[in-house]
Each structure stands twice: as C-alpha cells, then as structure tokens.
C-alpha positions in Angstrom: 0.0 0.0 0.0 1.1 3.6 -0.8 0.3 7.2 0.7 0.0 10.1 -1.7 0.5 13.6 -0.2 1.6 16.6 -1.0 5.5 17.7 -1.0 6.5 19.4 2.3 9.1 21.3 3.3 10.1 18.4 5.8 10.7 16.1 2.4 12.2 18.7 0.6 15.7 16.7 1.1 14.6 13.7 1.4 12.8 14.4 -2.0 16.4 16.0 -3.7 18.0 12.8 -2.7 15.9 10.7 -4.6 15.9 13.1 -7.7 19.8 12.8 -7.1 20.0 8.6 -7.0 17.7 8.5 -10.3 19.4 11.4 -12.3 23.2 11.9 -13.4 25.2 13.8 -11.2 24.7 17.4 -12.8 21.2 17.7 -13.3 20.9 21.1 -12.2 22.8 21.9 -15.2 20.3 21.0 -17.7 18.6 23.8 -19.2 15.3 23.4 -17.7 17.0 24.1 -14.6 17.5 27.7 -15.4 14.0 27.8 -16.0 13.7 27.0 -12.0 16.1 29.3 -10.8 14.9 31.7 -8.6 11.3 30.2 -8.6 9.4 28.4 -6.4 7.9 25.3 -7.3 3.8 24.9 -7.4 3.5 23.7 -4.2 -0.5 21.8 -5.1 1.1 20.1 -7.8 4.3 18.3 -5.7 3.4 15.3 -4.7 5.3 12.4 -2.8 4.6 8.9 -2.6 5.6 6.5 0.4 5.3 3.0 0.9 3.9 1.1 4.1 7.0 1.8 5.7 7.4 5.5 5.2 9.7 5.4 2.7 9.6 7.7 -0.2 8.9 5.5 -3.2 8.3 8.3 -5.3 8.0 12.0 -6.4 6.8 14.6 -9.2 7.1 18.5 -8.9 5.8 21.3 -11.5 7.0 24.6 -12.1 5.2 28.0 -13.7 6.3 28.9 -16.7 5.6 31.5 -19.9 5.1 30.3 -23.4 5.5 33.6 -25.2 3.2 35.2 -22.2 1.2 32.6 -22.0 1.5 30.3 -18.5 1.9 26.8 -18.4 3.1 24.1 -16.0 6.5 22.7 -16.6 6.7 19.0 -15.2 9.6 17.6 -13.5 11.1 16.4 -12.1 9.3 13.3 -11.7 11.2 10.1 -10.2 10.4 6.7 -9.1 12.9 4.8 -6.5 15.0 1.9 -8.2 12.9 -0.8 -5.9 9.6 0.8 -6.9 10.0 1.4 -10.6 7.4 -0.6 -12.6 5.0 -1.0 -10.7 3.4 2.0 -12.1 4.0 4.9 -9.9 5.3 7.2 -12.2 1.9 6.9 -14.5 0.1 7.5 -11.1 1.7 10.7 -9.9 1.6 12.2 -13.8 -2.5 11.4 -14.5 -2.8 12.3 -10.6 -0.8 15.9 -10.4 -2.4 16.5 -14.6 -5.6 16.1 -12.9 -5.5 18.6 -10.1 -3.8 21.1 -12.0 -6.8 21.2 -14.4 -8.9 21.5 -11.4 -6.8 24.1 -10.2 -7.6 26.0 -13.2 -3.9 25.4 -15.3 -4.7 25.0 -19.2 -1.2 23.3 -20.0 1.8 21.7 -19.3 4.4 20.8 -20.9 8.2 18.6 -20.5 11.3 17.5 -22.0 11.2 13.7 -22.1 10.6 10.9 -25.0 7.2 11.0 -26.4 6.7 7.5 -26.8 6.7 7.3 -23.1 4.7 10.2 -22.7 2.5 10.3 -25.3 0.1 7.8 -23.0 -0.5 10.6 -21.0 -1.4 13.2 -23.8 1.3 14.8 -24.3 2.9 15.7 -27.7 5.1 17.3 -29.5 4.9 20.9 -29.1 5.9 22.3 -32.4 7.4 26.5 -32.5 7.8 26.3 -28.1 11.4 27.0 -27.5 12.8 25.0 -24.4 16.7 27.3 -23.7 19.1 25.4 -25.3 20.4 22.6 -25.9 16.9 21.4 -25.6 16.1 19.0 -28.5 13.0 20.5 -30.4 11.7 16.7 -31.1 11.5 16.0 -27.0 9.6 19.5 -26.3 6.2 17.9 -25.3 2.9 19.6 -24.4 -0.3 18.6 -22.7 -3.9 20.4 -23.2 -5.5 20.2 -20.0 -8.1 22.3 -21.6 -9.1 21.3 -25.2 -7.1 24.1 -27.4 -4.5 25.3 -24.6 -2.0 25.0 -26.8 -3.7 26.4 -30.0 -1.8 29.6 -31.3 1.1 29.3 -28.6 4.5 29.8 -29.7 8.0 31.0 -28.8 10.7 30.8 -26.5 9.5 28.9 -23.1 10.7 31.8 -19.8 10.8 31.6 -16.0 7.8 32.7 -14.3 8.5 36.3 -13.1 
C-alpha cells in the first residue's frame, strides 16, 4: 500500500536525494533548470509517494512557466525509487498531479522527455515552443488540460517572473 500527499518542506531533502539517486550527477545543469532558478515550485502540484514503511517510493514537482506570455506548468522532475520502478507509480503521480492542475484551473503543461513514453499521458510534441538550449526541439512535449491550450502558442518557453 502507498500514501500520496503533497511535498512538504520536511521532504524537501529527502525528496532531492531521490531526484539525485535517479538522475546523473549534474542535473541542475540542464537547461530546464535555469527555467527554475529563482522560482518556487507549485506547491499543489508536488506530490510524494511513500510505501507502508514510510519510505519515499516516489515523487513529481511542477514549475510556472511562460510560453510567449502565455503560462503553463513545466513538469519535472518526476522520479520513481529503483525498488519501486514498474509498478506503475510514475503513471500514477503524472494522470494524478495533470488532474488537479486542471482543477486548479492550469490550461497546460508541458516537458522535455521521450514522447513514446509520454504520449500515454497526452502529451505531444509541441511544435514552435522553444525550451533554452540545448533542448532537442523533437523532445519539447505539451499537454492540453483544456481542449485548445496550446492552440496559437508559440515561442521561446521563460521563468515565471
């Protein structure tokens, strides 16, 4: 059995460390972290899992973002403990977090990640929205939470200020 609950600053850490063990040493040096800096994460929209034991199993956060003006939830990252990882936790916390962010009132988010993964979830490729680079245009993916959200919305993707 698992508990979902939102990210607090208690797990922050604990949270970091799991992002660390799944990621390369250096993530922070992607590009999408620059679209972080200085931000604060959307606080509704982190969620951690943790097994019968306590023990984090799991974890997604979101970010704001501008698409030419336009805002939209940046997801990630998300990560699923080594012990845990197929048995469909990551699918869990993406459909859960998509959900309440549309009923939050968010009309899109988007991610950098492989769109045959993805693409289960409803996201696709988001043609004409610039990640900074050295983001690969073809892994730019974008998810209408409302029907349209992403109609007419192009450019470079900007930190929330």
């Amino acid at each position: 059995m698992f508990e979902l609950t939102p990210e607090t600053a208690d797990d922050w850490w604990e949270v970091e460390a799991l992002f660390d063990l799944c990621f390369a040493p250096g993530r922070e040096a992607l590009s999408s972290y620059r679209l972080r800096e200085g931000v604060s994460p959307v606080a509704d929209l982190c969620l951690v899992v943790r097994d019968q034991e306590g023990i984090l199993a799991a974890a997604i956060r979101f970010w704001p973002v501008r698409v030419d003006g336009a805002e939209a939830l940046l997801l990630g990252p998300i990560a699923v403990h080594p012990t845990h990882q197929g048995e469909g936790l990551g699918g869990f916390l993406i459909l859960e977090s998509l959900d309440r962010a549309r009923d939050l009132g968010w009309t899109r988010a988007l991610l950098v990640g492989d769109e045959p993964y993805y693409g289960r979830f409803g996201f696709h490729r988001l043609d004409g929205v610039e990640m900074p680079p050295p983001t690969n245009p073809a892994r730019v993916l974008g998810h209408a939470l409302r029907p349209g959200a992403w109609e007419g919305v192009r450019g470079p993707v900007t930190r929330f200020a």
